[in-house]
C-alpha positions as CSV (number, residue, x, y, z in Angstrom):
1,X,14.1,14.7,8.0
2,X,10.7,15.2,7.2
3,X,7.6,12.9,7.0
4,X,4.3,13.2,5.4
5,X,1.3,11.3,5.8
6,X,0.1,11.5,2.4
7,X,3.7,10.1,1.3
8,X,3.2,7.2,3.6
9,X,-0.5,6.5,2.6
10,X,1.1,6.8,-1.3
11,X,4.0,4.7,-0.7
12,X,1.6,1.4,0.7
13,X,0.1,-1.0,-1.5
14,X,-1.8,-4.1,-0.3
15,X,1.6,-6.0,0.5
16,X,3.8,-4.1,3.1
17,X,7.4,-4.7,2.8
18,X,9.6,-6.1,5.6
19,X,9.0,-3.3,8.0
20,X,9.8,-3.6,11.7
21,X,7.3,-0.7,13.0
22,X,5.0,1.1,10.5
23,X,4.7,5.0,11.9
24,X,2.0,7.2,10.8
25,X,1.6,11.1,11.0
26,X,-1.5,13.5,11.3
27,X,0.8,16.3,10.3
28,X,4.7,17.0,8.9
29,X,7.3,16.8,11.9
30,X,10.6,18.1,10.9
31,X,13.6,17.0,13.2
32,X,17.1,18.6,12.4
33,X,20.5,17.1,11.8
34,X,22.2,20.4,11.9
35,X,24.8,20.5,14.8
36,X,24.8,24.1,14.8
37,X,21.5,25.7,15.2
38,X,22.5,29.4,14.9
39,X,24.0,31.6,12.3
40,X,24.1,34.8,11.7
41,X,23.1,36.5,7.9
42,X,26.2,37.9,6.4
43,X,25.0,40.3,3.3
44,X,26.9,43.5,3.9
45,X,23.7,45.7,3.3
46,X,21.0,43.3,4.7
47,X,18.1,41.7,2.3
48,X,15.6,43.5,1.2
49,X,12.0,43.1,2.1
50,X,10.3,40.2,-0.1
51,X,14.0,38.5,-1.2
52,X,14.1,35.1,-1.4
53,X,17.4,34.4,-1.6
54,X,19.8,35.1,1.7
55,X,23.5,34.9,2.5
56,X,24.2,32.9,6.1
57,X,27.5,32.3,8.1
58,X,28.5,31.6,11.1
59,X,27.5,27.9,11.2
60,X,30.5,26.1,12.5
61,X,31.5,22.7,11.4
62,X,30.4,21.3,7.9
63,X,26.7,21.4,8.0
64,X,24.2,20.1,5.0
65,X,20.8,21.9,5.6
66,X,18.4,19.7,4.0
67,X,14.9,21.2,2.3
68,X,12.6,22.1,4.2
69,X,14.5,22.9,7.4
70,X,12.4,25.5,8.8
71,X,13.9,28.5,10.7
72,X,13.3,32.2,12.4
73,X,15.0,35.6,11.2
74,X,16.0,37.5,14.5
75,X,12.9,40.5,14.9
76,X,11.0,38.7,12.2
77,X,7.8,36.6,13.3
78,X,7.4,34.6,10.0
79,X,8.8,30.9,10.5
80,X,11.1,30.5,7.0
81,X,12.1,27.4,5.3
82,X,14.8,26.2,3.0
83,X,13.6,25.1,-0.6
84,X,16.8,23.9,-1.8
85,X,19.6,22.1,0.1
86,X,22.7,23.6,0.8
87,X,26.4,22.8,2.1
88,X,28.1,25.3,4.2
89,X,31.8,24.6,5.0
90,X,33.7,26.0,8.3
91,X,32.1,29.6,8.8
92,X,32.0,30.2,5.4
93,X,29.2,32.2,3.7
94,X,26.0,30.1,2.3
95,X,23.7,31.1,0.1
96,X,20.1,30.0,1.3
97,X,16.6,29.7,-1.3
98,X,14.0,30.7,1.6
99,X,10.0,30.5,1.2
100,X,8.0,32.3,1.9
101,X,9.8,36.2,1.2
102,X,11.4,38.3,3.7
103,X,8.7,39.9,5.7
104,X,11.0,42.7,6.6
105,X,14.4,44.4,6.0
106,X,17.2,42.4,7.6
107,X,20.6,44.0,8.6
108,X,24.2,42.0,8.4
109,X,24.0,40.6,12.0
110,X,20.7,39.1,12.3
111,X,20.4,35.8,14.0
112,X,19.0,32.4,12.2
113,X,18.0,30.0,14.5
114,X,16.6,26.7,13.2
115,X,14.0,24.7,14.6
116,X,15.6,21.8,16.1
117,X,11.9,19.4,16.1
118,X,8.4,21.1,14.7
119,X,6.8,18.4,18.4
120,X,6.8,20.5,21.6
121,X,8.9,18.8,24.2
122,X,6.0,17.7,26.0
123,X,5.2,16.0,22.9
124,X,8.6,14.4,21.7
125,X,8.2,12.2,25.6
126,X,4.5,11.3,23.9
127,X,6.2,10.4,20.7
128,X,9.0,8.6,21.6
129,X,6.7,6.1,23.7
130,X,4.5,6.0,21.3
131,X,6.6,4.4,18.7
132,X,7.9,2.0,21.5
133,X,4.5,0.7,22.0
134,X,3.7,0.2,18.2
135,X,7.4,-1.6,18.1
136,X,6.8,-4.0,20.6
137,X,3.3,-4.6,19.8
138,X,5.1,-5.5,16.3
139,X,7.9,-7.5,17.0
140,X,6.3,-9.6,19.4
141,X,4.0,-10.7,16.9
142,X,6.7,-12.6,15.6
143,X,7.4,-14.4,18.4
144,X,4.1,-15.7,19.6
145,X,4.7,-19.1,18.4
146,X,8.4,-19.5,20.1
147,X,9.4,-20.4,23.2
148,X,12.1,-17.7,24.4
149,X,14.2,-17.6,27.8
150,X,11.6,-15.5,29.7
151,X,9.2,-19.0,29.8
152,X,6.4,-19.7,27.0
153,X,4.3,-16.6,28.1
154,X,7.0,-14.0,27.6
155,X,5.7,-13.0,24.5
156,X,1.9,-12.4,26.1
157,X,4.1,-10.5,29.2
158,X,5.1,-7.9,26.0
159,X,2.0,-8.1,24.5
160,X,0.1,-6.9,27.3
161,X,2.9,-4.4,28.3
162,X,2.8,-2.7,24.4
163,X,-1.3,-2.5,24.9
164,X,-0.9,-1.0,27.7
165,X,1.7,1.9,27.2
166,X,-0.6,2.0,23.9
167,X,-3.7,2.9,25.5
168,X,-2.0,5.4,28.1
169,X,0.2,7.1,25.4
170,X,-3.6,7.5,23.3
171,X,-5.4,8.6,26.4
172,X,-2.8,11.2,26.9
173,X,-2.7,12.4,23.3
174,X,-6.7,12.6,22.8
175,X,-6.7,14.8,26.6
176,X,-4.0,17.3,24.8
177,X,-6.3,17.4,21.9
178,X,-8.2,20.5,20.8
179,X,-12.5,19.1,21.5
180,X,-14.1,19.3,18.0
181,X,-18.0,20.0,18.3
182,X,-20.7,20.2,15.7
183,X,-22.8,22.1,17.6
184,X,-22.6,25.4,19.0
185,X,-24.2,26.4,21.9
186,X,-25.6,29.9,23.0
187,X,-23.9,31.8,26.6
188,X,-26.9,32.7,27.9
């Protein structure tokens, strides 16, 4: 599953469709379906240096990798991804359309391991609050002119909760940030 900024900023026009919570990205996040994340490459004689094309088994179950799952090549430090989507079937052998080349030589019992999320896992806690603030800070929206169980100010009670796990979820993400300067200043 992959999503893209640009798509998103492509995809809006001035009316928004029904949408419970609209999420935005900086950059591409890629979060895997695949159950199995390892396999190992099966070509008898390895792949050559620059091939495109490699031969993988060892991937358990029925798996679909999807384009642009991204992976790493066992004594290879180039991260690969998939252009073209592929079935593999019980530990059969699958034929993958990689980019960019093969850096190196492989031999038959290299290890693939796929990235399971492109977000560090101090990130993907970030994240996942994140898009629990924008959700409630959306749905409640909705409900400012009902009167729910909770009492008539139940929807400011969620209001002021989503602002605030906002505002701490931002603080939190613009601390982890790289500082960008314009100005450079001299050590001595």
């Amino acid at each position: 599953m992959q999503f893209f900024l640009a798509y998103a900023i492509l995809q809006l026009t001035c009316t928004l469709p029904d949408l419970d919570v609209l999420v935005r990205f900086a950059v591409p996040h890629v979060l895997s379906q695949l159950t199995t994340w390892d396999g190992t490459l099966s070509e008898t004689d390895g792949e050559a240096k620059g091939a495109t094309d490699i031969a993988i088994a060892g991937m358990g179950n029925t798996e679909i990798i999807e384009s642009g799952e991204e992976f790493n090549i066992e004594f290879h430090r180039t991260l690969y991804f998939v252009r073209e989507e592929v079935e593999t079937s019980a530990n059969a052998v699958a034929a993958l359309k990689i980019f960019p080349a093969l850096e190196g030589v492989t031999v038959k019992a290299d290890v693939i391991n796929f990235v399971r999320s492109s977000l560090k896992p101090q990130h993907e806690e970030l994240f996942a609050h994140l898009v629990a603030a924008r959700a409630v800070l959306s749905f409640n929206i909705s409900k400012i002119d009902a009167i729910p169980k909770g009492g008539p100010y139940t929807w400011r009670n969620y209001q002021e909760w989503g602002e605030r796990k906002l505002a701490e979820v931002l603080h939190k993400l613009e601390r982890i940030a790289p500082i960008r300067t314009s100005r450079s200043y001299p050590k001595g």
